[in-house]
Backbone as CSV, one residue per row, in Angstrom:
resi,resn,N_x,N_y,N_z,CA_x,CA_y,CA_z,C_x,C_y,C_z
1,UNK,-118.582,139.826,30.052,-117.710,140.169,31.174,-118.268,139.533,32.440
2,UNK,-117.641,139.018,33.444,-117.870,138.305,34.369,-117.474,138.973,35.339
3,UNK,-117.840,139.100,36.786,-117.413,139.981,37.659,-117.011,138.768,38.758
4,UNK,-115.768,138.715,39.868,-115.982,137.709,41.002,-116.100,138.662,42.084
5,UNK,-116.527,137.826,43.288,-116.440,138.608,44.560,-114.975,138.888,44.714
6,UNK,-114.650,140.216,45.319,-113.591,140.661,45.452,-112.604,140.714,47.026
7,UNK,-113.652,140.192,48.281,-113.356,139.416,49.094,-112.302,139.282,49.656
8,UNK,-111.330,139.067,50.571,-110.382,137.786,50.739,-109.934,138.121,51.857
9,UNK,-110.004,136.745,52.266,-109.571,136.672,54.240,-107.763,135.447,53.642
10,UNK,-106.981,135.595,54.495,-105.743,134.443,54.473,-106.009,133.255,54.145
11,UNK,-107.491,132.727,55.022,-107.511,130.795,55.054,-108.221,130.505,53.679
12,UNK,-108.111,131.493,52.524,-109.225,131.164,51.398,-107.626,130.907,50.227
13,UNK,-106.266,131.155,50.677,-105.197,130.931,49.975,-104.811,129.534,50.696
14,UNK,-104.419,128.010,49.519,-104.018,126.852,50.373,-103.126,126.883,50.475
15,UNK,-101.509,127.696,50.147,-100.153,127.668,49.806,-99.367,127.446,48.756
16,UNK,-100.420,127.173,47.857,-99.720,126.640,46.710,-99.643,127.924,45.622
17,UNK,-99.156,128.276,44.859,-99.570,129.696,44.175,-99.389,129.622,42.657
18,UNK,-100.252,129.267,42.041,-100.072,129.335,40.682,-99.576,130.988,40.031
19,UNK,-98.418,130.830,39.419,-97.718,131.654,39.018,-97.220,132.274,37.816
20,UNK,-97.719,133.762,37.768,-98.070,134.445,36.685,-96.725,135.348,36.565
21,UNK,-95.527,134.970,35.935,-94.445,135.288,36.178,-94.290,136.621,34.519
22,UNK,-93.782,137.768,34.879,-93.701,138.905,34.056,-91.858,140.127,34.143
23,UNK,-92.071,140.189,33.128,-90.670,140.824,33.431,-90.946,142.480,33.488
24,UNK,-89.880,143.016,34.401,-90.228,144.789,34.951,-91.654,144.828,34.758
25,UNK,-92.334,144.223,35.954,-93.277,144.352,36.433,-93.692,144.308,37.885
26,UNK,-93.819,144.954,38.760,-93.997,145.066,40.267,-95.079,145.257,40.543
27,UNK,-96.201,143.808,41.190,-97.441,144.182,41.276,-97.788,144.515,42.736
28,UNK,-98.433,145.561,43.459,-98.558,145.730,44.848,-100.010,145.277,45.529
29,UNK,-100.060,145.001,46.129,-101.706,144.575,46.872,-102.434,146.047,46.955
30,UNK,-103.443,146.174,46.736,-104.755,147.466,46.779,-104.007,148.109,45.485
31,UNK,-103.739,147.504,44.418,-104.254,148.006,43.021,-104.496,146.864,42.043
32,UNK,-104.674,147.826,41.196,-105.449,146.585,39.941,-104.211,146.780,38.939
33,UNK,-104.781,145.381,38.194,-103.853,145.363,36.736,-104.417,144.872,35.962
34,UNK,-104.364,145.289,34.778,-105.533,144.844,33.220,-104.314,143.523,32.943
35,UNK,-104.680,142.515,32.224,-103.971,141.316,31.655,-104.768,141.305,30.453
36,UNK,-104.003,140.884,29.440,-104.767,140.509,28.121,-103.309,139.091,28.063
37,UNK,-104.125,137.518,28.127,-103.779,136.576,28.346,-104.067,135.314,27.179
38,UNK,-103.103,135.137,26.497,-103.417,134.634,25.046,-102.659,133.403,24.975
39,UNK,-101.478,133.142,25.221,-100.524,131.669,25.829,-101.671,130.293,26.308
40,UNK,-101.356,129.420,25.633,-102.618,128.028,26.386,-102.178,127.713,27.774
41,UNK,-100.836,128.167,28.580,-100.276,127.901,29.671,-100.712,128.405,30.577
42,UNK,-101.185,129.709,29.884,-101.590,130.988,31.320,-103.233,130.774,30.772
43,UNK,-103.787,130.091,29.639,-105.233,130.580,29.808,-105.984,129.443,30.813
44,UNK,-104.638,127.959,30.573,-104.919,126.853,31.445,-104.852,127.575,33.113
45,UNK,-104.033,128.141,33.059,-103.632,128.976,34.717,-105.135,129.496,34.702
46,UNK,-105.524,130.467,34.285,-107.065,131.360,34.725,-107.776,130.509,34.727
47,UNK,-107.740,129.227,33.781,-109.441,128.583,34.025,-109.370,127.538,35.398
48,UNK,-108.250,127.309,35.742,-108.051,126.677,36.930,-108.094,127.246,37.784
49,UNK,-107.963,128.480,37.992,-108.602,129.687,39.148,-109.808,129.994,38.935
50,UNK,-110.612,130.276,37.757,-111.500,130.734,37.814,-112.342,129.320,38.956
51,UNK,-112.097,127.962,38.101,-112.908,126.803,38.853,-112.504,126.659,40.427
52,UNK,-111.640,127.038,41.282,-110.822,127.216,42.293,-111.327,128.099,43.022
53,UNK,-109.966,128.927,43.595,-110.026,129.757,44.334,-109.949,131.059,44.016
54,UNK,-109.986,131.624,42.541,-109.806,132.533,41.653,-108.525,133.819,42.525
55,UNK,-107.511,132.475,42.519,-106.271,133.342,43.259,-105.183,133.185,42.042
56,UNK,-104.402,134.190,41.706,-102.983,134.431,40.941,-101.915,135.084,41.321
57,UNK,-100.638,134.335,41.259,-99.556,135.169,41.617,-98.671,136.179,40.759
58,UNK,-98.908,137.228,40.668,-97.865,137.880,39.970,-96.573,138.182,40.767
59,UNK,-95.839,137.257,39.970,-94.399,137.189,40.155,-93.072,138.251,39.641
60,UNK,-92.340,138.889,39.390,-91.506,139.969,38.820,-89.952,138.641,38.498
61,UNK,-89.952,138.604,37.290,-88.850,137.979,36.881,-87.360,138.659,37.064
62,UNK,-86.611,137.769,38.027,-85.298,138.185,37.756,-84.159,137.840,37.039
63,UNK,-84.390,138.919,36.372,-83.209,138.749,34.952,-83.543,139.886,33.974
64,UNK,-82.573,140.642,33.611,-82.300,141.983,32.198,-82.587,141.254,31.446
65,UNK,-82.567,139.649,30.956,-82.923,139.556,29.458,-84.443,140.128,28.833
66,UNK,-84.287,140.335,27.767,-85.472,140.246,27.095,-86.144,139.288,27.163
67,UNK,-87.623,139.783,26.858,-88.499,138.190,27.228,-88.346,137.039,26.147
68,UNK,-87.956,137.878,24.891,-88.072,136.393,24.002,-86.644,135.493,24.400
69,UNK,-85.625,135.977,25.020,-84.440,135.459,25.534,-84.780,134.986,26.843
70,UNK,-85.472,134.359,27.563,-85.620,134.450,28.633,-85.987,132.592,28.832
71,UNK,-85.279,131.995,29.529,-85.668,130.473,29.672,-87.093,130.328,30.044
72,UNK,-87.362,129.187,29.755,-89.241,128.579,29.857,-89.573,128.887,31.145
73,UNK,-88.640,128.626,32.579,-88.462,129.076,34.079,-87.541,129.695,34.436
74,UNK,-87.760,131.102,33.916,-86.925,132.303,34.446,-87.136,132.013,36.183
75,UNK,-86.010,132.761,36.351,-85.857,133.160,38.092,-86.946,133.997,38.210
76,UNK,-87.448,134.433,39.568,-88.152,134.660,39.968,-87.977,135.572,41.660
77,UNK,-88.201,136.948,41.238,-87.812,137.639,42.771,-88.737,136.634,43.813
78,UNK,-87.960,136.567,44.834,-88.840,135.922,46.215,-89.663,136.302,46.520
79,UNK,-90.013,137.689,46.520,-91.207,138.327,47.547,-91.979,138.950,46.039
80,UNK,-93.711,138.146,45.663,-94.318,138.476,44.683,-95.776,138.766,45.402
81,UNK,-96.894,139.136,44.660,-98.171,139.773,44.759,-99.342,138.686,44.722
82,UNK,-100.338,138.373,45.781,-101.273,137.109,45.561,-102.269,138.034,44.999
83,UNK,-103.031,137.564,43.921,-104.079,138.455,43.492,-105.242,137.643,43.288
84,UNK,-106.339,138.978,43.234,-107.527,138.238,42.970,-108.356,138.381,41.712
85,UNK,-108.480,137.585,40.808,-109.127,137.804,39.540,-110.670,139.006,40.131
86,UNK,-110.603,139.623,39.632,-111.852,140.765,39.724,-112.745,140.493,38.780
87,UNK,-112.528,140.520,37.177,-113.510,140.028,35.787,-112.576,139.661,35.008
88,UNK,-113.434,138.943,34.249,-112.237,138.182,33.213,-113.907,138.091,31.792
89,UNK,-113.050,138.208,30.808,-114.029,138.236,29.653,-113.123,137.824,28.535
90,UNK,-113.906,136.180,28.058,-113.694,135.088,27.044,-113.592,136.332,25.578
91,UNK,-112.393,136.049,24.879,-112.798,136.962,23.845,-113.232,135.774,22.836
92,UNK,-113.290,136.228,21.686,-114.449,135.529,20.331,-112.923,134.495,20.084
93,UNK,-111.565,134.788,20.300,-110.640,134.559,19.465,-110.080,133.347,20.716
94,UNK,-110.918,133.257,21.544,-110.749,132.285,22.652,-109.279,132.553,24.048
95,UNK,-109.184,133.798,23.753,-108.173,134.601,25.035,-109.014,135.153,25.956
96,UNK,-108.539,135.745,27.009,-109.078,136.745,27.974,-108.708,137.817,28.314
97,UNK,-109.620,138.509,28.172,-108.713,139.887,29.143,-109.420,140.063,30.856
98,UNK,-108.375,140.136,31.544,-108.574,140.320,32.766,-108.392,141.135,33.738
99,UNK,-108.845,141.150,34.783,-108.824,142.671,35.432,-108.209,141.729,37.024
100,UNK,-107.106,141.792,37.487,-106.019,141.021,38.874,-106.579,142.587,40.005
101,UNK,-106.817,142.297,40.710,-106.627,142.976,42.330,-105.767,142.689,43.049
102,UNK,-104.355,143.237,43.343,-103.905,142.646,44.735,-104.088,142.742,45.819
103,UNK,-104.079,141.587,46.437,-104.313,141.298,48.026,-103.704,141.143,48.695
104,UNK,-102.602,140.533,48.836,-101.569,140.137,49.812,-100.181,140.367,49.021
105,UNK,-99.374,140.364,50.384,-97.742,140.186,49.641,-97.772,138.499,50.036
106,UNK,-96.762,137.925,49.153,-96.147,136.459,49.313,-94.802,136.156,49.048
107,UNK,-94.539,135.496,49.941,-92.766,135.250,49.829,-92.633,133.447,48.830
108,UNK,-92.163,133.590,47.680,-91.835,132.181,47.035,-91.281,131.416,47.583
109,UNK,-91.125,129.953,47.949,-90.367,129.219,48.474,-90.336,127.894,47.090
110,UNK,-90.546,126.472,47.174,-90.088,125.629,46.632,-91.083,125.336,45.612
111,UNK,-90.378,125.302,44.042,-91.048,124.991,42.927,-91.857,124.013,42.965
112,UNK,-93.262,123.393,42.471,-93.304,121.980,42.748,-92.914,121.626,40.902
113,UNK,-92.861,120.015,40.977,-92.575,119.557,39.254,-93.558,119.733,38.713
114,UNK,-92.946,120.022,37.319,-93.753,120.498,36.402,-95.077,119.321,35.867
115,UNK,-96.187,119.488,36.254,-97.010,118.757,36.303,-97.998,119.418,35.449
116,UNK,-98.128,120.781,35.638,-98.956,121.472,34.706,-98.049,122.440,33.852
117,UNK,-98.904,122.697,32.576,-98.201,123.511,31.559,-97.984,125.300,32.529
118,UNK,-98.431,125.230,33.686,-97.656,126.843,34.199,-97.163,126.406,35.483
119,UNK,-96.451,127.318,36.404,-95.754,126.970,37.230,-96.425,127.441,38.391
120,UNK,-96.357,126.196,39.473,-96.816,126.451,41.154,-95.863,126.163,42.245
121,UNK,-95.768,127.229,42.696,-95.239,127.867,43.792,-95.033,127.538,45.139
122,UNK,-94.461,126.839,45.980,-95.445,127.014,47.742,-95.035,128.628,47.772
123,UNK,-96.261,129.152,48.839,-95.892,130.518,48.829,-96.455,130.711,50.617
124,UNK,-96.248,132.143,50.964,-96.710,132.337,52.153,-97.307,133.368,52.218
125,UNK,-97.778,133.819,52.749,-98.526,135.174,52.736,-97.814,136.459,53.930
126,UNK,-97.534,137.043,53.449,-96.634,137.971,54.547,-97.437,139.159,55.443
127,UNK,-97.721,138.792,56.635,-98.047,140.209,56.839,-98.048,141.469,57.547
128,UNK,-98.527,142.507,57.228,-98.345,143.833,57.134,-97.720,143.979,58.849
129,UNK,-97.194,144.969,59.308,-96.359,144.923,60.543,-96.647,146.565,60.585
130,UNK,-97.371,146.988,61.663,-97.707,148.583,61.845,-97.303,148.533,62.878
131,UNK,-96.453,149.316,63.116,-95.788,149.195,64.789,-96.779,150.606,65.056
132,UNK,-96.880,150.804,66.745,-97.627,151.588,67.349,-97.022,153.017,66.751
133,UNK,-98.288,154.007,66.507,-97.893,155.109,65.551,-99.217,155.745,66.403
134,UNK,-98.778,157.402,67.013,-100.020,158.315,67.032,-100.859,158.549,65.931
135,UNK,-101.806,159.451,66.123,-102.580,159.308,64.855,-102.184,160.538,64.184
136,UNK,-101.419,161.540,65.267,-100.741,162.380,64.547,-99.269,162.554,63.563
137,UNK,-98.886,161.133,63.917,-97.800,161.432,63.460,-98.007,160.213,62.211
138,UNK,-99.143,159.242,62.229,-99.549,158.649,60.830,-100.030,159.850,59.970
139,UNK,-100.592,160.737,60.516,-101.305,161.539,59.396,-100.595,162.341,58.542
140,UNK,-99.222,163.101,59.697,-97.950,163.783,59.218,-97.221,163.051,57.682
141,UNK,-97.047,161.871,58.122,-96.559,160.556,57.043,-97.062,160.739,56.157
142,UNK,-98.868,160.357,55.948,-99.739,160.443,55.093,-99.633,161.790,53.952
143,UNK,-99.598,162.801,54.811,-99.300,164.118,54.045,-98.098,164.630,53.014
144,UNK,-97.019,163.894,54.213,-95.696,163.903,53.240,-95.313,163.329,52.098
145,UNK,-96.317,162.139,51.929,-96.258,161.329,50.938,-97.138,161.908,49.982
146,UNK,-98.094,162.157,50.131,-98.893,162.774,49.091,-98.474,164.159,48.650
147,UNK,-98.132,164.958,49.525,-97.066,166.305,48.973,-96.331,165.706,47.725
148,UNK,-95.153,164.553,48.086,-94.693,164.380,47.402,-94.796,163.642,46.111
149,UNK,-96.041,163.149,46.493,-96.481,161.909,44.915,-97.325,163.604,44.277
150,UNK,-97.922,164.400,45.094,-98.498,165.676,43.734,-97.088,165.965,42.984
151,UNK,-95.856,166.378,43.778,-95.291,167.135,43.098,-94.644,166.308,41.948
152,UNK,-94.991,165.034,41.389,-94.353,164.197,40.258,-95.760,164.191,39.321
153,UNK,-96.816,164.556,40.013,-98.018,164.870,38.899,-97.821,165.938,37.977
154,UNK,-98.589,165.846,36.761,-98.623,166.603,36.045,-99.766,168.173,36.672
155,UNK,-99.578,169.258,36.217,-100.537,170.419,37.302,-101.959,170.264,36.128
156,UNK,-102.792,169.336,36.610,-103.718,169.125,36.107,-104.661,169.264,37.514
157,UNK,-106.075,169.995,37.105,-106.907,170.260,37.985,-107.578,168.908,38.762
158,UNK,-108.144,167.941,38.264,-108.835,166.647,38.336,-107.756,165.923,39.079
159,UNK,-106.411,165.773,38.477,-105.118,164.937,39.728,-105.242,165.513,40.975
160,UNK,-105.088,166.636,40.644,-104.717,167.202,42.445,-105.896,167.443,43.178
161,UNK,-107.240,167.339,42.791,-108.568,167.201,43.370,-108.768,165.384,43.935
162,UNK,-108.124,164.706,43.106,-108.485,163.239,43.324,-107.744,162.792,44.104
163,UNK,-105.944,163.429,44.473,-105.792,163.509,45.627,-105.803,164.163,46.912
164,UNK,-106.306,165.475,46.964,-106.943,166.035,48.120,-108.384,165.006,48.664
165,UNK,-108.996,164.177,47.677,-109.820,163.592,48.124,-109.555,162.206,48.843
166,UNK,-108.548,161.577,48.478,-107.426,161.013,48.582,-107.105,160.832,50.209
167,UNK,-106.420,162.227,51.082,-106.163,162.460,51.978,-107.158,162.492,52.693
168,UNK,-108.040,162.775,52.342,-109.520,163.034,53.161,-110.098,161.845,53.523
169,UNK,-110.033,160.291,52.671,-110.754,159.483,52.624,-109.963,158.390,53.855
170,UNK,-110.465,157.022,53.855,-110.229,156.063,54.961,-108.964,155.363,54.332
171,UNK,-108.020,156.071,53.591,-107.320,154.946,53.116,-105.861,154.601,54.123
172,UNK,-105.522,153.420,54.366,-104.496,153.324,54.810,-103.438,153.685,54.743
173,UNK,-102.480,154.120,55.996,-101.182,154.464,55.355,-100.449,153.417,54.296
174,UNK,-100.606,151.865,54.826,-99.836,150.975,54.176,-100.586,150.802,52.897
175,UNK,-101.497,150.849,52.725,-102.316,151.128,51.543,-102.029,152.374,50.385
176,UNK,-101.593,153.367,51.143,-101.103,154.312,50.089,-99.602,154.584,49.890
177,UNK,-99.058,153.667,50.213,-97.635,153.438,49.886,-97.643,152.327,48.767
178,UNK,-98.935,151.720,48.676,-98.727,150.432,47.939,-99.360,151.325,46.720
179,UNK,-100.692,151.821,46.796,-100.955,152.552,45.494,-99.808,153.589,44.958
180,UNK,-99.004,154.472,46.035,-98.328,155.429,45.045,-96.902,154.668,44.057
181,UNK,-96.760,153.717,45.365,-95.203,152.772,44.739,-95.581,152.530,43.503
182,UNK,-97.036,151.483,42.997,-97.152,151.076,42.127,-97.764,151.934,40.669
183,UNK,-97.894,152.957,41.088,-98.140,153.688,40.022,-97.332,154.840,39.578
184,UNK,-96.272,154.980,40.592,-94.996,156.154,39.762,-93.907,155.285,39.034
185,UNK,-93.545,155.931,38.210,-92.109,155.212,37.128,-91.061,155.423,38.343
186,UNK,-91.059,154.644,39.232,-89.538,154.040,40.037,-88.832,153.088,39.592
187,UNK,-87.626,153.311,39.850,-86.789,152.147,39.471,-87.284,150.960,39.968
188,UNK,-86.990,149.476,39.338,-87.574,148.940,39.831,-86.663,148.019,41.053
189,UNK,-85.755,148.114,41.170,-85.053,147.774,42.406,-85.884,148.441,43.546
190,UNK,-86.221,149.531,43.169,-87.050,150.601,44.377,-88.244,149.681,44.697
191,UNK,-88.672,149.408,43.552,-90.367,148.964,43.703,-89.930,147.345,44.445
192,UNK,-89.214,146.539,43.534,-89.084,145.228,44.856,-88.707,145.310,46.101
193,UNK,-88.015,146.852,46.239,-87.578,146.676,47.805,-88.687,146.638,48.702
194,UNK,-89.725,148.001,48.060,-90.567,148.777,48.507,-91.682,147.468,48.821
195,UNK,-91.985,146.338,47.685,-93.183,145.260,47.711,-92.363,144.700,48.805
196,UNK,-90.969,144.035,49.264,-90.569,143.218,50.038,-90.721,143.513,51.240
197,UNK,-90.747,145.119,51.771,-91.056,145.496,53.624,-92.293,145.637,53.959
198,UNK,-92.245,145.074,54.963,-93.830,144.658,55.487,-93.828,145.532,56.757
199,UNK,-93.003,146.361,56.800,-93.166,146.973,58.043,-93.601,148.572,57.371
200,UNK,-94.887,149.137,57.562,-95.686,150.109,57.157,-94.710,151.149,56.685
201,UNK,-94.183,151.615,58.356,-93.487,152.546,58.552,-91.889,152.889,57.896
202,UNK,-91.360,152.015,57.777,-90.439,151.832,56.669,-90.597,151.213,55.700
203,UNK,-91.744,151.079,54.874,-92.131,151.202,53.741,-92.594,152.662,52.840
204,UNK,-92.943,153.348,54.094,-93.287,154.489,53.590,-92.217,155.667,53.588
205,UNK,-91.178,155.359,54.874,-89.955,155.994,55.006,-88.925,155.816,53.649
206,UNK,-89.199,154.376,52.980,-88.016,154.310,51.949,-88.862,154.586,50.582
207,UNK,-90.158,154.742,50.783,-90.639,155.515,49.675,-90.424,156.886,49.194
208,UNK,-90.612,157.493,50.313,-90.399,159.452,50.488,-88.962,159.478,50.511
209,UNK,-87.937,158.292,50.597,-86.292,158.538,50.392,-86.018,158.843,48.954
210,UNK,-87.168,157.211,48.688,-87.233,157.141,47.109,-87.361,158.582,46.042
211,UNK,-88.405,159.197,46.346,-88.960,160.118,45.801,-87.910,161.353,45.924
212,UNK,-87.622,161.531,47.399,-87.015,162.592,46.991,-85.433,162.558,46.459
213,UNK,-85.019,161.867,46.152,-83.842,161.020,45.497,-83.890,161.187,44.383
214,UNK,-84.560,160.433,43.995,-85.245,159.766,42.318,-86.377,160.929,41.477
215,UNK,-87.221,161.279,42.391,-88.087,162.240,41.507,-88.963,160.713,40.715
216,UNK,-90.261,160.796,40.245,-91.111,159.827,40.289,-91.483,160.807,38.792
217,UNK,-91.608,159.624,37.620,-92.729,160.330,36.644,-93.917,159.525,36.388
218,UNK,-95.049,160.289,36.299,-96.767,159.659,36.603,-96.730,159.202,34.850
219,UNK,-97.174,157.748,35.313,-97.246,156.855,34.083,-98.930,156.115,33.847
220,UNK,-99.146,155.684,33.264,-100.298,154.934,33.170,-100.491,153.587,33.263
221,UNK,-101.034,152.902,34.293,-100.593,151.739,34.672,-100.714,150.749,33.288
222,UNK,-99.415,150.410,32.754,-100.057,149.408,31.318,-101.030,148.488,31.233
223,UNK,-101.475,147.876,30.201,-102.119,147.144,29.772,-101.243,145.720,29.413
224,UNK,-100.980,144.783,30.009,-100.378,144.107,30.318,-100.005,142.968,29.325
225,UNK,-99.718,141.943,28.381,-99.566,141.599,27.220,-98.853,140.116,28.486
226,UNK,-98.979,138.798,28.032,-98.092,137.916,28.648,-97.490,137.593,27.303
């Protein structure tokens, strides 16, 4: 198992985004995702990051087909996840399994030709927009959201301790809109809307719409298969 620095400032992305394209999948920046990566297209993609800038885009494919129905360059929602390889470990059978961090949101713009067996992107990096907020009325936010991500937990002692600890700790508001989005069973129209606003405050407003609308069920973030 290999560990990388986990790091990342904007000027360490060049624009180009090698692209890790997945269907009903919504990846958010400040969580992780396991990959088990077996395709020579995508293992060519990791070893060219690993030698690089050990940057990947997870992309959310648009289109209902099934994946084995799905053209060689499915569409692709505009607004996808820049990530950062965290560890990656060579298996005996010559695949990897990998552990993605997200870091940034990115908006897709123009394909380049197919030059390599996976697909690159120009991309941009979008960012976060906190308009002026008291600290009382971020914290109010903070609370409401977590009220409402317990009440889709299961009444297990250890959940509702890990988020009382949760509330207590330094985490961002825009940060915990990105962890709860990405880890409740929302529709996923919800979840691309939710990855596409960069503005904190109505990200977190159309989350708690979400929730109390929809009702959220606590899933386990998969184990990811390309």
């Amino acid at each position: 198992m290999s560990d990388e620095p986990l790091a990342f400032s904007p000027d360490q992305f060049g624009g180009l985004a090698r692209v890790f394209p997945l269907p009903k999948l919504v990846m958010f920046p400040h969580v992780m995702q396991a990959l088990h990566i077996f395709e020579p297209r995508y293992r060519a993609m990791l070893e060219e990051a690993l030698a690089d800038d050990r940057l990947i885009v997870m992309a959310t494919v648009a289109s209902e087909l099934e994946p084995a129905d799905l053209p060689t360059r499915p569409p692709l929602e505009p607004v996808a996840c820049l990530c950062r390889i965290a560890t990656h470990q060579l298996t005996p059978q010559g695949t990897y399994n990998v552990l993605l961090i997200g870091v940034r949101r990115v908006r897709l713009g123009r394909e380049l030709p197919a030059l390599r067996p996976f697909r690159v992107i120009e991309a941009e990096i979008l960012d976060e927009m906190e308009p002026e907020i008291t600290g009382g009325e971020a914290l109010q936010l903070q609370r409401d959201l977590l009220q409402a991500f317990k009440r889709t937990m299961p009444k297990l002692p250890d959940a509702q301790l890990q988020l009382d600890e949760l509330l207590g700790s330094q985490v961002s508001l825009g940060m915990l809109t990105d962890i709860v989005a990405y880890t409740l069973d929302l529709d996923p129209e919800l979840k691309l809307r939710l990855l596409a606003e960069c503005d904190v405050l109505r990200r977190t407003r159309l989350l708690l719409e979400g929730l109390a609308a929809r009702g959220g069920r606590r899933f386990p973030p998969p184990f990811s298969r390309n």
